[in-house]
BASE-990209 format. One record per atom (N, C-alpha, C): residue number from 1; residue in three letters; chain; atom name; x negated, y, z. Coordinates in pm, 1 decimal. Example, Ala and Ser with C-alpha at 12.3 -4.5 7.8 and 13.67 -1.06 7.14 Angstrom:
BASE-990209
{1, ALA, A, N, {-1319.0, -569.0, 780.0}};
{1, ALA, A, CA, {-1230.0, -450.0, 780.0}};
{1, ALA, A, C, {-1320.0, -330.0, 780.0}};
{2, SER, A, N, {-1285.0, -225.0, 708.0}};
{2, SER, A, CA, {-1367.0, -106.0, 714.0}};
{2, SER, A, C, {-1290.0, 3.0, 787.0}};
This chain:
BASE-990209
{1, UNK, A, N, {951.0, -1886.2, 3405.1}};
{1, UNK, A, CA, {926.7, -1779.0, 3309.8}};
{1, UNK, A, C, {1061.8, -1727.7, 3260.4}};
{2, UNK, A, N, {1059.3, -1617.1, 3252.5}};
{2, UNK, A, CA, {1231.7, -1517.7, 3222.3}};
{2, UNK, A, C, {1216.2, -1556.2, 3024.9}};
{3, UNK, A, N, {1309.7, -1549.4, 2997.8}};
{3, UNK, A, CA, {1324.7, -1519.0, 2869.4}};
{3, UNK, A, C, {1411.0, -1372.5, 2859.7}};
{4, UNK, A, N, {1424.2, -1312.3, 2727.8}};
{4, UNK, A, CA, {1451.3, -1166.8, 2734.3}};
{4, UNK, A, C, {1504.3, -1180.5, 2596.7}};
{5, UNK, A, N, {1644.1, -1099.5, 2603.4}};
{5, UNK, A, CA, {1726.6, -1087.9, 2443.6}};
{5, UNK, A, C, {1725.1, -950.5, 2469.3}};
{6, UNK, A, N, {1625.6, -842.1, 2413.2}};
{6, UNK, A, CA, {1629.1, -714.2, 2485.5}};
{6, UNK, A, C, {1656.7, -656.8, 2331.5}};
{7, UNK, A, N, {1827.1, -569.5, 2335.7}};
{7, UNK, A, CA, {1874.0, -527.9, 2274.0}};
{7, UNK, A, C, {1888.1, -660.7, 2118.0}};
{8, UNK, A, N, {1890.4, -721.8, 2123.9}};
{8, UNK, A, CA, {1919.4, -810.2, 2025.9}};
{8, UNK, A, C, {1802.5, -877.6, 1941.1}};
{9, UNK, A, N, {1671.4, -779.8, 1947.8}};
{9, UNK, A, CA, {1567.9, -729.6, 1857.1}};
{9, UNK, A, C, {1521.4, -901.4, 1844.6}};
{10, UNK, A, N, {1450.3, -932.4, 1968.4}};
{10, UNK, A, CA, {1375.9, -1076.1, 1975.4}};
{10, UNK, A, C, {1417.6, -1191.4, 2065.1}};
{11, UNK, A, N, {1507.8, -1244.6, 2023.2}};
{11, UNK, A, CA, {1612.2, -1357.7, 2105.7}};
{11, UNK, A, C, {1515.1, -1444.8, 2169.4}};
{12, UNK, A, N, {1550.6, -1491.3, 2291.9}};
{12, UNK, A, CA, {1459.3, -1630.9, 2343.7}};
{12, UNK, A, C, {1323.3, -1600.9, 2322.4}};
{13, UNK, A, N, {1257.3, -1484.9, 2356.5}};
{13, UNK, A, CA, {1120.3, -1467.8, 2367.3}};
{13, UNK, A, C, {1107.3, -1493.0, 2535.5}};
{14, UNK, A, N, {993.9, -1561.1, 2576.4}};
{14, UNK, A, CA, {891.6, -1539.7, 2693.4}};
{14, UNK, A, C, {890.8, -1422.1, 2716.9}};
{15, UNK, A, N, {910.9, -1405.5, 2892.7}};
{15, UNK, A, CA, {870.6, -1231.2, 2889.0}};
{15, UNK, A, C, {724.5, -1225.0, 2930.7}};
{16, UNK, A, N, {651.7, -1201.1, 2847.5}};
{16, UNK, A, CA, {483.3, -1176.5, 2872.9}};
{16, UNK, A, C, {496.0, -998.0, 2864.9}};
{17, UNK, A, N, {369.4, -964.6, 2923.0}};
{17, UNK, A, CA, {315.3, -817.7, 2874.6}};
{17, UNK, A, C, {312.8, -815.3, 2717.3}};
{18, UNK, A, N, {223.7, -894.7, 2706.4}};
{18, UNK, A, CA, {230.5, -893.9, 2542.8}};
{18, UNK, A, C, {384.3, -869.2, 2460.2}};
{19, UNK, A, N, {451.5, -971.3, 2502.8}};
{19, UNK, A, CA, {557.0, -956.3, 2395.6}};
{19, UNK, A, C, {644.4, -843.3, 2500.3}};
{20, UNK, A, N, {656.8, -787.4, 2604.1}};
{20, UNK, A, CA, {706.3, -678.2, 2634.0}};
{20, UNK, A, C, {636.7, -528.0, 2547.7}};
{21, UNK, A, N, {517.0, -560.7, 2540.2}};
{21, UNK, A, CA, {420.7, -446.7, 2432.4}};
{21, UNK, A, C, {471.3, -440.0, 2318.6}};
{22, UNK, A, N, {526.9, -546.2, 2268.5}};
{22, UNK, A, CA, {517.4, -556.5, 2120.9}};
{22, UNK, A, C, {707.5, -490.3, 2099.1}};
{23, UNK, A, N, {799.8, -572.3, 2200.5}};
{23, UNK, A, CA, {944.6, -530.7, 2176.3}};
{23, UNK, A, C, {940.8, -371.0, 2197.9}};
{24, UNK, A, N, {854.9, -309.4, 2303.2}};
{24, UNK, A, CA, {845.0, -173.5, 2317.8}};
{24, UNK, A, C, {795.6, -102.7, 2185.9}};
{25, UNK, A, N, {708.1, -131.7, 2114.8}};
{25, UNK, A, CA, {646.7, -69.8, 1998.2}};
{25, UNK, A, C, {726.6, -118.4, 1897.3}};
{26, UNK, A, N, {800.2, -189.7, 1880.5}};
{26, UNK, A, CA, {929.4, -209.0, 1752.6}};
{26, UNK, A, C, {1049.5, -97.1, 1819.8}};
{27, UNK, A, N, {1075.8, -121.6, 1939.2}};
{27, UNK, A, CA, {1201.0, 7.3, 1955.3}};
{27, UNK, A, C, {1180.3, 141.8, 1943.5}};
{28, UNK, A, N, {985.7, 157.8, 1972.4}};
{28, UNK, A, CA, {988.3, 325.8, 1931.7}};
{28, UNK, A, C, {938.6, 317.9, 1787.3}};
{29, UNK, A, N, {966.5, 227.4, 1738.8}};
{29, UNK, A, CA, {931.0, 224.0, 1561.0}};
{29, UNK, A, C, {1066.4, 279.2, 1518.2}};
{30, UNK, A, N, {1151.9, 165.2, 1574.3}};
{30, UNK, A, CA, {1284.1, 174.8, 1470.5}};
{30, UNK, A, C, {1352.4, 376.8, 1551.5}};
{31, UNK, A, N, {1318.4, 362.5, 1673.6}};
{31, UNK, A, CA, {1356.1, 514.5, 1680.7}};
{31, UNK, A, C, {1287.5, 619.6, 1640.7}};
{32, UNK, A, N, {1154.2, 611.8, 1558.3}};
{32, UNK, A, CA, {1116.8, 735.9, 1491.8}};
{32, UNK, A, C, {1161.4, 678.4, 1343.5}};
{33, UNK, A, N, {1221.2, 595.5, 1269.0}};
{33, UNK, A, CA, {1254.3, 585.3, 1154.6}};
{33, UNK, A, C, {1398.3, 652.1, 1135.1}};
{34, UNK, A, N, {1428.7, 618.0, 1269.0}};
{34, UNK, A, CA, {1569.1, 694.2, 1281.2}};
{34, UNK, A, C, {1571.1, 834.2, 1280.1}};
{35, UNK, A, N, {1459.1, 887.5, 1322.1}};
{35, UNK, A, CA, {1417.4, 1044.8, 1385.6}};
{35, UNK, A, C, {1415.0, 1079.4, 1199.7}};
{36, UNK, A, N, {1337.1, 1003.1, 1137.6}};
{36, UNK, A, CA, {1249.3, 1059.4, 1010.6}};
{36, UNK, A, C, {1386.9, 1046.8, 879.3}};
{37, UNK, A, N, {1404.8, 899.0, 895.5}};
{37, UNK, A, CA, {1547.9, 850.7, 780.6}};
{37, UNK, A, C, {1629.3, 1031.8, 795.3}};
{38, UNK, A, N, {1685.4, 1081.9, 868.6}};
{38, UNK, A, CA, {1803.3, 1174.3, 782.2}};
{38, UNK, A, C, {1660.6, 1309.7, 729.4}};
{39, UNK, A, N, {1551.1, 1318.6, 799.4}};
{39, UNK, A, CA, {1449.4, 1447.8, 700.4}};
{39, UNK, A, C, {1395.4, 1379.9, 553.1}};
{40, UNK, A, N, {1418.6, 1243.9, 542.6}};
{40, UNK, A, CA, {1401.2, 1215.9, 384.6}};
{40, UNK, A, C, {1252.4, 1117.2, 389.5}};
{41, UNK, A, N, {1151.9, 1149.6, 531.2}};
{41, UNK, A, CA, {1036.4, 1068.2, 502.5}};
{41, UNK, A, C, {943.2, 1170.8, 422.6}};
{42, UNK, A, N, {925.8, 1313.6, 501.5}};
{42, UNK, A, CA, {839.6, 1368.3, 400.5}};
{42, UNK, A, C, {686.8, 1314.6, 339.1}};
{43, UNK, A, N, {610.4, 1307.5, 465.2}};
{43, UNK, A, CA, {476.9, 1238.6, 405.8}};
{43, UNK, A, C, {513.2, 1113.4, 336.8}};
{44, UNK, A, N, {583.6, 1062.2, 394.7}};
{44, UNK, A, CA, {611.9, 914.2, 232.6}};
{44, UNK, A, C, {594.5, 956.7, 144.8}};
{45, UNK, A, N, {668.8, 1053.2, 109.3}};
{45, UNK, A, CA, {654.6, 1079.6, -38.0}};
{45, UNK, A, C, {578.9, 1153.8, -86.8}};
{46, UNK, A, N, {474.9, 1226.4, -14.5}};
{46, UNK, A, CA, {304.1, 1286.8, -104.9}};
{46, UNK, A, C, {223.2, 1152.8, -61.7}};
{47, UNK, A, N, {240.5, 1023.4, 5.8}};
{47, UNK, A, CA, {168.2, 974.0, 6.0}};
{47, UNK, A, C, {179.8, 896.2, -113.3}};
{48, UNK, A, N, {312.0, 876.9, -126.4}};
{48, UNK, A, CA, {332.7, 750.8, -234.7}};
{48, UNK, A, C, {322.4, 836.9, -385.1}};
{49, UNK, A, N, {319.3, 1005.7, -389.9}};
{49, UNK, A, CA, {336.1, 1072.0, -553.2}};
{49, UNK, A, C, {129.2, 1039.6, -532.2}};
{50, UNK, A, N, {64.5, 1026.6, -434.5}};
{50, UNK, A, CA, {-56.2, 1076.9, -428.6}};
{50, UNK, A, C, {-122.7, 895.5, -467.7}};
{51, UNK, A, N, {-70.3, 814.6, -442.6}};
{51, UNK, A, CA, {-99.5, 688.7, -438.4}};
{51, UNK, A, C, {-58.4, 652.1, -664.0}};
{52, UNK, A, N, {45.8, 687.3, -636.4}};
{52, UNK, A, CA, {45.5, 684.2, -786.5}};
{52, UNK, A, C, {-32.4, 768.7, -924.4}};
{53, UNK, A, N, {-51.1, 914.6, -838.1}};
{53, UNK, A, CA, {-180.0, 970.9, -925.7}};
{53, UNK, A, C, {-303.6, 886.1, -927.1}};
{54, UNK, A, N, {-356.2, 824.1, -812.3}};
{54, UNK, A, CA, {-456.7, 788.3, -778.4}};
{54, UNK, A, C, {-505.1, 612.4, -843.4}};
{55, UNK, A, N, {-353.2, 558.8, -874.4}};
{55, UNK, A, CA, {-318.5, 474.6, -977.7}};
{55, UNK, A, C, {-372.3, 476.6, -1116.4}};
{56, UNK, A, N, {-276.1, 586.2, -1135.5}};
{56, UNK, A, CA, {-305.4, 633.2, -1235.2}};
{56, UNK, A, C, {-409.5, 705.2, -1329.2}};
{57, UNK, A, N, {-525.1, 756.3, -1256.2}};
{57, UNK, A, CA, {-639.3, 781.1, -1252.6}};
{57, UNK, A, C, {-730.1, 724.2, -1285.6}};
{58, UNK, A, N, {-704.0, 615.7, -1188.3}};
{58, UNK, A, CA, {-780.3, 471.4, -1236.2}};
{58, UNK, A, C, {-751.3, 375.2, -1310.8}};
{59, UNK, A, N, {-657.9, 430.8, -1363.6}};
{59, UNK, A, CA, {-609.7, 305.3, -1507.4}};
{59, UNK, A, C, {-649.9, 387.0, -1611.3}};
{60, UNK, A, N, {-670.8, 526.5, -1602.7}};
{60, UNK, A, CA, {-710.1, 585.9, -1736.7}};
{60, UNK, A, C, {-865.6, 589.7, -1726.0}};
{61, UNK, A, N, {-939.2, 571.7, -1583.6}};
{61, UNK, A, CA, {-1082.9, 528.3, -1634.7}};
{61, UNK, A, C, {-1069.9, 402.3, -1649.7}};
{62, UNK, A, N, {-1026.1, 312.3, -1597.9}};
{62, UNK, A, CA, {-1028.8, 131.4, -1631.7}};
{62, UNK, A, C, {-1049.1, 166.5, -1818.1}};
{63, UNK, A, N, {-907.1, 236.9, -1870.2}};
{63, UNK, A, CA, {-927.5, 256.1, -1977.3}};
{63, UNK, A, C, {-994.9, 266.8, -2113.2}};
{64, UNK, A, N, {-1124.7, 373.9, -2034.6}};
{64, UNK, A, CA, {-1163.2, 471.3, -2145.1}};
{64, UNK, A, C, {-1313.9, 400.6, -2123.0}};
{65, UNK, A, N, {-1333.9, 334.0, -1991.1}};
{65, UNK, A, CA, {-1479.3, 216.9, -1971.0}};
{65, UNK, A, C, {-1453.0, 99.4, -2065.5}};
{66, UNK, A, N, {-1339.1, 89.4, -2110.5}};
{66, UNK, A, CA, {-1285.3, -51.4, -2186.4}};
{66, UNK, A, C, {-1290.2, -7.0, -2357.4}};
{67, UNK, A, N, {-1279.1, 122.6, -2353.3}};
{67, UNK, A, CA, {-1274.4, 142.7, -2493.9}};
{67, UNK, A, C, {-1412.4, 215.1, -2526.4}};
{68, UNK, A, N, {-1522.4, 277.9, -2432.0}};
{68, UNK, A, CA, {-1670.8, 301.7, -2419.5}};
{68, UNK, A, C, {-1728.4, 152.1, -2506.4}};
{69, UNK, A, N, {-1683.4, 31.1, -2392.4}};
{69, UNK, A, CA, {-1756.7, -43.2, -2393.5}};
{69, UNK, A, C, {-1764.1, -154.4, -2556.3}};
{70, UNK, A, N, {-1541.0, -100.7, -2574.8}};
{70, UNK, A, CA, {-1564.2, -191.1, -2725.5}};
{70, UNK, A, C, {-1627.5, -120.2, -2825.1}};
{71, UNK, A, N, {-1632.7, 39.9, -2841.6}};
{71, UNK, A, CA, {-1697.2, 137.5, -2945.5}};
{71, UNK, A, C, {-1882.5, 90.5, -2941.3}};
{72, UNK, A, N, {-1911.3, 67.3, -2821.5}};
{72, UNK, A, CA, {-2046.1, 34.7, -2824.0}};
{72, UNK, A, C, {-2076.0, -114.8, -2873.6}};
{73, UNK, A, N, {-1989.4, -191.9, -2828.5}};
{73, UNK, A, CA, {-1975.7, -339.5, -2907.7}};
{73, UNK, A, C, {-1978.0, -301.4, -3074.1}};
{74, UNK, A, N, {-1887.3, -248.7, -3093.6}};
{74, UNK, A, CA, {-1875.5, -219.5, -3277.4}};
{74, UNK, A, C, {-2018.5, -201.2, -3308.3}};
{75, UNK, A, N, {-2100.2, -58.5, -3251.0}};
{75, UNK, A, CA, {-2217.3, 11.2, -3296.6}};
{75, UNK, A, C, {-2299.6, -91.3, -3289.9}};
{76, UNK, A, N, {-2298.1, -190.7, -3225.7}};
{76, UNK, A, CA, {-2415.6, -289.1, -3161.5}};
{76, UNK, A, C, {-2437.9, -402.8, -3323.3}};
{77, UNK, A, N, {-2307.3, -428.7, -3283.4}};
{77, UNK, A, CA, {-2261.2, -538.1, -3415.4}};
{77, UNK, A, C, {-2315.4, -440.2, -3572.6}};
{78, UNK, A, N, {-2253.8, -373.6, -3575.8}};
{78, UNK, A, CA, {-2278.7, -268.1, -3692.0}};
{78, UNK, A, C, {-2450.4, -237.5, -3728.7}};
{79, UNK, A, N, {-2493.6, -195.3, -3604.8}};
{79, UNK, A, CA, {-2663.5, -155.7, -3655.4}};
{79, UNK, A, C, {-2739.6, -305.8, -3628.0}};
{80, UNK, A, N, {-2640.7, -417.2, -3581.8}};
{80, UNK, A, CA, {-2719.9, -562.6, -3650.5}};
{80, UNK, A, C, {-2727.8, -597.9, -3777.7}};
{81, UNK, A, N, {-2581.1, -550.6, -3791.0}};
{81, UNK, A, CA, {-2563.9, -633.1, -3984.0}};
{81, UNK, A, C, {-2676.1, -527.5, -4093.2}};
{82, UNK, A, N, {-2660.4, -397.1, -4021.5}};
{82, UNK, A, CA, {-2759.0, -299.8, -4076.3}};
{82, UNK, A, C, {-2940.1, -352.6, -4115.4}};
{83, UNK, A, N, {-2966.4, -430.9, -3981.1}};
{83, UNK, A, CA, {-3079.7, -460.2, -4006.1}};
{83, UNK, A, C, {-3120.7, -612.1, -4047.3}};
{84, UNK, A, N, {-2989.6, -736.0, -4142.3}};
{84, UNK, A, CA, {-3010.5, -783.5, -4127.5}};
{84, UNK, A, C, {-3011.7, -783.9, -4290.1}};
């Protein structure tokens, strides 16, 4: 069985299909990061402003279900002592 130091990436690997698949799909990784790194990564960044609205969204309903639920706790407590 060959072993393969192909471009430095994965030292002393077996050369299988598999791990020939896999060193091939890390070198056209790192060469479209290279392609994308000097345009800035545009979709990164509506994904990640869109990921943080979407955060954020849901921390202000987490919120307002948390403060529903203590206002209805009060009323609950309140129209007990009322009828007691």
């Amino acid at each position: 069985m060959r072993t393969s130091s192909v471009f430095g990436i994965i030292p002393n690997v077996p050369f299988t299909s598999d791990n020939a698949f896999s060193m091939r799909q890390r070198w056209h990784g790192l060469y479209r990061a290279a392609f994308w790194r000097p345009l800035g990564f545009p979709n990164l960044v509506l994904a990640r402003t869109a990921r943080q609205r979407n955060l954020a969204r849901r921390h202000e309903q987490k919120a307002t279900a948390e403060a529903e639920a203590r206002a209805g706790l009060r009323a609950f407590l309140n129209s007990s002592r009322d009828d007691l």
